[in-house]
Every structure is written in C-alpha cells, then in structure tokens.
C-alpha positions as CSV (number, residue, x, y, z in Angstrom):
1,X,3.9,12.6,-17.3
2,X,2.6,12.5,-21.0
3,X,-0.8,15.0,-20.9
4,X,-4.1,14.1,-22.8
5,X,-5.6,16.0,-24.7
6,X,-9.4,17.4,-24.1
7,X,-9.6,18.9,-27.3
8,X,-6.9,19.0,-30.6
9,X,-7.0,21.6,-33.5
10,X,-5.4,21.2,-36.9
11,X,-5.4,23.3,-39.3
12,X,-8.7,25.1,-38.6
13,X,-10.2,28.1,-41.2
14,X,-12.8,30.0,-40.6
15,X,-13.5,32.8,-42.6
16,X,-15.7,35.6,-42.8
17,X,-15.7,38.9,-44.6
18,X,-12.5,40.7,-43.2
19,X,-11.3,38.3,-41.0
20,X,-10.1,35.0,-41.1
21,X,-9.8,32.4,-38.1
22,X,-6.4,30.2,-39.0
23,X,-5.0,27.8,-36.3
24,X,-3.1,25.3,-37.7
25,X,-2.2,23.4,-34.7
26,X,-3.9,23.0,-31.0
27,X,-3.8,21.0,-28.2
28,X,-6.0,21.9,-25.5
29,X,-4.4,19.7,-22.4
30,X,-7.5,17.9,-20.5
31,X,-7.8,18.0,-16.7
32,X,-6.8,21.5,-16.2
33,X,-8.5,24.9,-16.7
34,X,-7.8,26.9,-19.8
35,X,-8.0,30.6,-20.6
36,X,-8.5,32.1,-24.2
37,X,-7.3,35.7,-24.0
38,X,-7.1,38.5,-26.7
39,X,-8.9,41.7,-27.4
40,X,-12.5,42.1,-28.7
41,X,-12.6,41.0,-32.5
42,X,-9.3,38.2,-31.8
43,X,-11.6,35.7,-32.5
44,X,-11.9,34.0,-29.0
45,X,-15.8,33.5,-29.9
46,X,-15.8,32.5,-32.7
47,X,-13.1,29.6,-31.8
48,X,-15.7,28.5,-28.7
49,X,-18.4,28.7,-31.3
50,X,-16.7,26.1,-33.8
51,X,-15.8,23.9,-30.5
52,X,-19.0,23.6,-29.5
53,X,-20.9,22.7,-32.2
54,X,-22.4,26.4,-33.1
55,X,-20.7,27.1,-35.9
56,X,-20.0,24.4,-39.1
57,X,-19.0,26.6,-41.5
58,X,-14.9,25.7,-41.3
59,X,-12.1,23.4,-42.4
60,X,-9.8,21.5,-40.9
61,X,-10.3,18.8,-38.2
62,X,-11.1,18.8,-34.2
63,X,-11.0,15.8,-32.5
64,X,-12.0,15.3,-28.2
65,X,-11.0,13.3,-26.0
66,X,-8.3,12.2,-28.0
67,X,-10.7,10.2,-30.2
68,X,-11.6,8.0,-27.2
69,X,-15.3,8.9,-27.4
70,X,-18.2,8.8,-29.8
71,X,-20.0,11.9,-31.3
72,X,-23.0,11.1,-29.1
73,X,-21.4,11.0,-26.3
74,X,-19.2,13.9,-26.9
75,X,-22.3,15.8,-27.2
76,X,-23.4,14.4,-23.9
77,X,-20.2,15.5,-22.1
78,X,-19.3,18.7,-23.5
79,X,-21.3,21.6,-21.7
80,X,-21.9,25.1,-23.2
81,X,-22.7,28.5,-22.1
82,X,-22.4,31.8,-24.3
83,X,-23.5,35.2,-24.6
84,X,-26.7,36.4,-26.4
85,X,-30.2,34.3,-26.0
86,X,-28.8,31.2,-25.0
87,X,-32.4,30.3,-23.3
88,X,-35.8,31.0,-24.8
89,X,-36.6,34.9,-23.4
90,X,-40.2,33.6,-21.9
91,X,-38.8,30.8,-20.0
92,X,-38.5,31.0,-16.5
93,X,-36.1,29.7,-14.1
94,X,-37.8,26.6,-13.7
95,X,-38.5,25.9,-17.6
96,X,-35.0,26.1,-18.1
97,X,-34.4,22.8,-15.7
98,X,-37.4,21.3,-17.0
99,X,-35.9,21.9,-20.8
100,X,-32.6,20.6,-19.8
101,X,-33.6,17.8,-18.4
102,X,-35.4,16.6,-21.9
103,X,-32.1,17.7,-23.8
104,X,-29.9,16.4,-21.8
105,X,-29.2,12.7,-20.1
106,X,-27.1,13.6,-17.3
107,X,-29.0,16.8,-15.8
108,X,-29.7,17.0,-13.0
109,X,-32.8,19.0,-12.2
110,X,-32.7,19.2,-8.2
111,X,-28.9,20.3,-8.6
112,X,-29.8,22.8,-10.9
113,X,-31.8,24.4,-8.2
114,X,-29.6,24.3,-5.9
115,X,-26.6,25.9,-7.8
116,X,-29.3,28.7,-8.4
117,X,-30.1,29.7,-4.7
118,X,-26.4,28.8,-3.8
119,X,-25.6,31.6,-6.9
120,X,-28.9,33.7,-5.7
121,X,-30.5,33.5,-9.0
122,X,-34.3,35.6,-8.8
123,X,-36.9,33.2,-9.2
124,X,-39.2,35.5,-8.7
125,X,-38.9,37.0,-12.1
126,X,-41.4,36.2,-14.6
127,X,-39.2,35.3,-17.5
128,X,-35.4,35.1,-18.3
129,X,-35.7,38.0,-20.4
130,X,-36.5,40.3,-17.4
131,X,-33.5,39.1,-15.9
132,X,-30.3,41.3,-15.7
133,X,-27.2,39.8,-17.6
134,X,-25.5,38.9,-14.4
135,X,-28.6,36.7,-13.8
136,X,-28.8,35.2,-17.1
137,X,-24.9,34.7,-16.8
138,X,-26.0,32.7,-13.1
139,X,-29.1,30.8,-14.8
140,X,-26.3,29.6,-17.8
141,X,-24.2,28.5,-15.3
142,X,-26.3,26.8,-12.6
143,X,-27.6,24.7,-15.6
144,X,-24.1,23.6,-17.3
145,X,-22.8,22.5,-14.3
146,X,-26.0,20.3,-13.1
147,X,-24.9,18.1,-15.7
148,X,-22.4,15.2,-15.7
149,X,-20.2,16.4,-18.1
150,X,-16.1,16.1,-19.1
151,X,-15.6,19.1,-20.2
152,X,-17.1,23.0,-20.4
153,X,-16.8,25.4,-22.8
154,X,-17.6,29.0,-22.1
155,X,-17.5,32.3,-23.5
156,X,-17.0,35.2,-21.4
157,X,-18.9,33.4,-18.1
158,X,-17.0,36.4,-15.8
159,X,-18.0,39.6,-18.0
160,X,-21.5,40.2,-16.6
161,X,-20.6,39.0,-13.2
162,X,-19.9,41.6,-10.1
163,X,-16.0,40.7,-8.1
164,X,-17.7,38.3,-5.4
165,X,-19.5,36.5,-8.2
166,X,-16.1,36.2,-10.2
167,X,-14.6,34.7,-7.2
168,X,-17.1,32.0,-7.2
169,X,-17.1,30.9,-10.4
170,X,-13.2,30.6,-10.3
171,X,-14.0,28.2,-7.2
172,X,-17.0,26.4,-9.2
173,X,-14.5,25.9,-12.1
174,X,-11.9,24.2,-9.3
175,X,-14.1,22.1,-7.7
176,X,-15.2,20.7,-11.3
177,X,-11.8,20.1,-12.4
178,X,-10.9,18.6,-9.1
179,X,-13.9,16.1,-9.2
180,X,-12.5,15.2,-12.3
181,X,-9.7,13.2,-10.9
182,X,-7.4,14.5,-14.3
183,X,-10.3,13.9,-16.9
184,X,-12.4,17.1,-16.5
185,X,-11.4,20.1,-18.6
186,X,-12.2,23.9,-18.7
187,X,-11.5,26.0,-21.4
188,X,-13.0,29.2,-21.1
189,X,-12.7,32.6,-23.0
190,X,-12.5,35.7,-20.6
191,X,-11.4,39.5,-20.5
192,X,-11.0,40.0,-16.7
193,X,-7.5,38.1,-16.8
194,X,-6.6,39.4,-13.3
195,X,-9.6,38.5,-12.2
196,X,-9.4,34.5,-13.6
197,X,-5.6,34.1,-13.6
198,X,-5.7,31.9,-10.1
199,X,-8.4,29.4,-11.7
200,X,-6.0,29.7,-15.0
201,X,-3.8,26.2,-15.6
202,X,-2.8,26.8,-19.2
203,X,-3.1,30.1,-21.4
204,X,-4.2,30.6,-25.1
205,X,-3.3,34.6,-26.3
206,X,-5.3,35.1,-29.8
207,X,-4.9,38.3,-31.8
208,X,-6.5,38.9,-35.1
209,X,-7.4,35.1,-35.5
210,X,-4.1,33.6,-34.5
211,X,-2.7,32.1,-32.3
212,X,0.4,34.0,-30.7
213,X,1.3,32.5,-27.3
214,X,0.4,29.4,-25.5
215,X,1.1,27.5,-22.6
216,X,0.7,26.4,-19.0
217,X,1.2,29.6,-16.6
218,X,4.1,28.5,-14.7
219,X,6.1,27.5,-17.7
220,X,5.0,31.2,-19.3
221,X,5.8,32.5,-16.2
222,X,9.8,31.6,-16.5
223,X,9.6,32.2,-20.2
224,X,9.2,35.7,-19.7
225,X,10.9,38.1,-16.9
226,X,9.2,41.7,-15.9
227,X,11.7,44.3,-15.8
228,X,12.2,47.9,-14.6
229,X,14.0,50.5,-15.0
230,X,15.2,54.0,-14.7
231,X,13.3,56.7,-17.0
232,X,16.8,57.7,-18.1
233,X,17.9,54.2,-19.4
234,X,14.4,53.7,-21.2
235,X,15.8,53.8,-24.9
236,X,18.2,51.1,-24.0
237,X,15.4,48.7,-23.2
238,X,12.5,50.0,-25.9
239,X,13.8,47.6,-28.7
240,X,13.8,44.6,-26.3
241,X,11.2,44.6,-24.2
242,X,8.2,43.4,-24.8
243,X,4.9,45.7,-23.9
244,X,7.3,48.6,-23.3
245,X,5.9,51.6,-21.3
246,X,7.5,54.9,-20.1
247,X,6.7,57.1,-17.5
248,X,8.3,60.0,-15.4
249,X,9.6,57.6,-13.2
250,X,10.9,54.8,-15.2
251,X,9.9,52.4,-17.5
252,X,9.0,48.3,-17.6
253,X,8.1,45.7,-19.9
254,X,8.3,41.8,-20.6
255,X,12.0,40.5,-21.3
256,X,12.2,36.9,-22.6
257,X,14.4,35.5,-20.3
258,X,16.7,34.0,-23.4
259,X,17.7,38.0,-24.1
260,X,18.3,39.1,-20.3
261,X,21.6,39.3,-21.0
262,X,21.0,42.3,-23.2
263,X,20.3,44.4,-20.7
264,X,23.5,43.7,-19.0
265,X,25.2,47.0,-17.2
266,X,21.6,48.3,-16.5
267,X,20.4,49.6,-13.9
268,X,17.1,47.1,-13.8
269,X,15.0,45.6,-11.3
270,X,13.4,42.2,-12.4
271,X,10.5,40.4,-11.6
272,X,8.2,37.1,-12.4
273,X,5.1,38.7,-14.5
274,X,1.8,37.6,-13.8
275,X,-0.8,36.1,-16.6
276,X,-1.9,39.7,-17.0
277,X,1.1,41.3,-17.7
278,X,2.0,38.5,-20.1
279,X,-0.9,38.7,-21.8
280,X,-0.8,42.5,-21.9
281,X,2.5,42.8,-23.8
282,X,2.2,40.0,-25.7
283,X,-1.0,41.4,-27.1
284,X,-0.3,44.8,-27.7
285,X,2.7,43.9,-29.8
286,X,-0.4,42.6,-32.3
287,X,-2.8,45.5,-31.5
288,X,-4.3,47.8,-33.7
289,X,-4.5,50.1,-30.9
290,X,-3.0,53.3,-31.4
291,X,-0.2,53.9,-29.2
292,X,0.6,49.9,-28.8
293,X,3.9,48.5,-29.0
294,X,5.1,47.1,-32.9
C-alpha cells in the first residue's frame, strides 16, 4: 500500500548561533500519529516551529499534503498548539472561542466548550494567565481540536499534563486520526515517550539538529533486539550494543538485529524493545551527557 505524505522535508537549514537545524530529507506519513523524540536543545521545537508557520527564517522546501492543497487552505487545516503565551494572558476561557472562531473557518465554538468541561478546564478563573500550565495545556487543546482540521501539530501537548490527563490526550489523538478515515495526521513532539508510545504510529529520534532514526514502531521494533546478559560477559557485548548499561547483576542494551550473530556463544536473553528503550539508546549514543554511550 503506497503511504501519502502529510508533510515532506528537503533539505531544511535553520541556523542560529551555536546550532544549526539540517534535515535534508523527510517524509512525514499522513494518517497516522507521529512522535518527534530527542533531548532538550535536539531541536524538536524548533522543527514544529518552521512547520507551522512560526518560524521563516530557513532554507530548503516543505510541501503538505503532498502538494494537493493550497496555502489557504493548508492554513485552514493545519492546527497548532505550543508552549509559551499561545493565547493573549487576559483572555478568558470564553474569549479564546470567541477569538477562534474570527480566526478560524472551521471552529467550532459549542465543541470547544464541550472539549473544555469534558477535559475539566476552570472557567471560573478570571484570565488564562491565572491558569496553571496543565490548564493552559487543556484550553490549547480543547480549542485545536474544535476545528475541522487535517492535520495537528504540537509541541510537548503531554509535558504539563498529570498521568490520567496523558491518557486522554493519547485517546483524543486516536479518535482524530480514526475520524480521519487515512487522511488525518498527528505529528507531535513529546518527552514522556512511555507515556505516548501506545498513541505513537511512526517515530522521528532528533539529536543536535539531526535526524538519527526514523520509522514506523513496528518496523523499529524488529530492527532492533533488547538483550541481556550476565555482568561477567558484559565486555563482550559493550562494543555492540547499543545504549549499553552495566550493573551488579548484568548488563543490557539494543542489538541491531543484522549483528545478533555477534553475540553468538553468549549467555544472553533477548527481547523486542519498546519505543522507549529504542529511543533511549539511540539517543544517548549522540548525548552530550556525561556518562552516555559513544
């Protein structure tokens, strides 16, 4: 089955003093949910900042939608949410749905306030400044998805959010996609892997502005093999595993499944990895971290 494309990258540049965003080629698949992972500073916001609009400052080209669609619509059909003051501090609840509602076509006022008492948002608060971040994270979210859109890009949606919260928003972003009948896309940025990974279709690992793993889970999933050990066999596996960690009681790390069979004759127990530990390994084979794996 060939895969469109909800968003494609090529050769992107986006520099600023110290660090330099460099992507030469992209494709994020449409009609599934996507995760950008990578420590602070990778460049994750940056990326979602250039993709939606916020930033201008680059080269290279992005196209959406695979071209099908024109730049006024586009604008129409991507939504948005990020950190910072994404609404006016002295707006209230209800301004926001009035403001969206002028902005945008497809919003949907009485939906927005429904997504906020279904997410428990405090409209009793004066303004959005005197909200908490998990609120202003609820308010963002209640109003991107009161619109009719084809795709939504957000940046750290599950950082300010409590477990239960998390949960929901993982079921809000499957019921979207789902609704979607293949032609609604998610690509979100996000820290708590564990906490996203069942919502996550396809996986984009960043480290210091690059690009250095990608793919849908499943496939990453048989790329790589977990593997443990016995403490006493642990040099034997350091120089092929990836993410390699020692302890008193043995030691694990990410094989690719290509070089299992150099670590035939060991004593190993293998497993299938989840995102997480993936992600984990692969990036701390880029971190700057001391104590990471080189």
């Amino acid at each position: 089955m060939e895969i469109q494309t909800a968003i494609k990258i090529e050769n992107l540049i986006k520099k600023y003093k110290g660090f330099k965003l460099e992507i030469p080629s992209l494709k994020i698949p449409e009609g599934f949910a996507t995760a950008l992972i990578g420590e602070n500073g990778a460049g994750k916001s940056t990326l979602i900042n250039v993709l939606a609009g916020i930033r201008l400052d680059y080269t290279g080209e992005i196209t959406y939608f695979d071209g099908r669609q024109e730049e006024k619509a586009i604008r129409e059909n991507v939504g948005y949410t990020g950190p910072g003051n994404y609404f006016m501090p002295y707006w209230t609840i209800d301004v926001v749905g009035k403001a969206s509602r002028l902005l945008f076509e497809q919003f949907h006022e009485e939906r927005y306030q429904e997504i906020c008492q279904e997410l428990g948002v405090d409209k009793k608060k004066t303004s959005i400044e005197k909200l908490s971040d998990g609120m202003k994270m609820k308010t963002m979210l209640a109003a991107v998805f009161a619109r009719d859109t084809q795709m939504l890009l957000l940046d750290e949606p599950a950082s300010p959010l409590d477990p239960l919260m998390r949960d929901k928003l993982c079921s809000m972003i499957r019921e979207y996609i789902e609704e979607g009948n293949g032609e609604k896309s998610v690509f979100f940025s996000t820290h708590n892997i564990a906490d996203m990974e069942n919502v996550t279709d396809y996986a984009v690992i960043m480290a210091h502005g690059k690009i250095v793993e990608k793919g849908f889970v499943e496939d990453l999933k048989e790329k790589y093999i977990l593997v443990k050990g016995e403490s006493s066999e642990a040099d034997s596996g350091k120089e092929i595993l990836l993410g390699f960690q020692k302890n008193h009681y043995g030691y694990e790390g990410l094989c690719l499944s290509e070089n299992l069979d150099k670590l035939a004759g060991m004593d190993i127990v293998t497993e299938t990895p989840t995102l997480s530990q993936i992600s984990v390994a692969v990036m701390k084979e880029f971190s700057n971290l001391a104590g990471s794996a080189k």
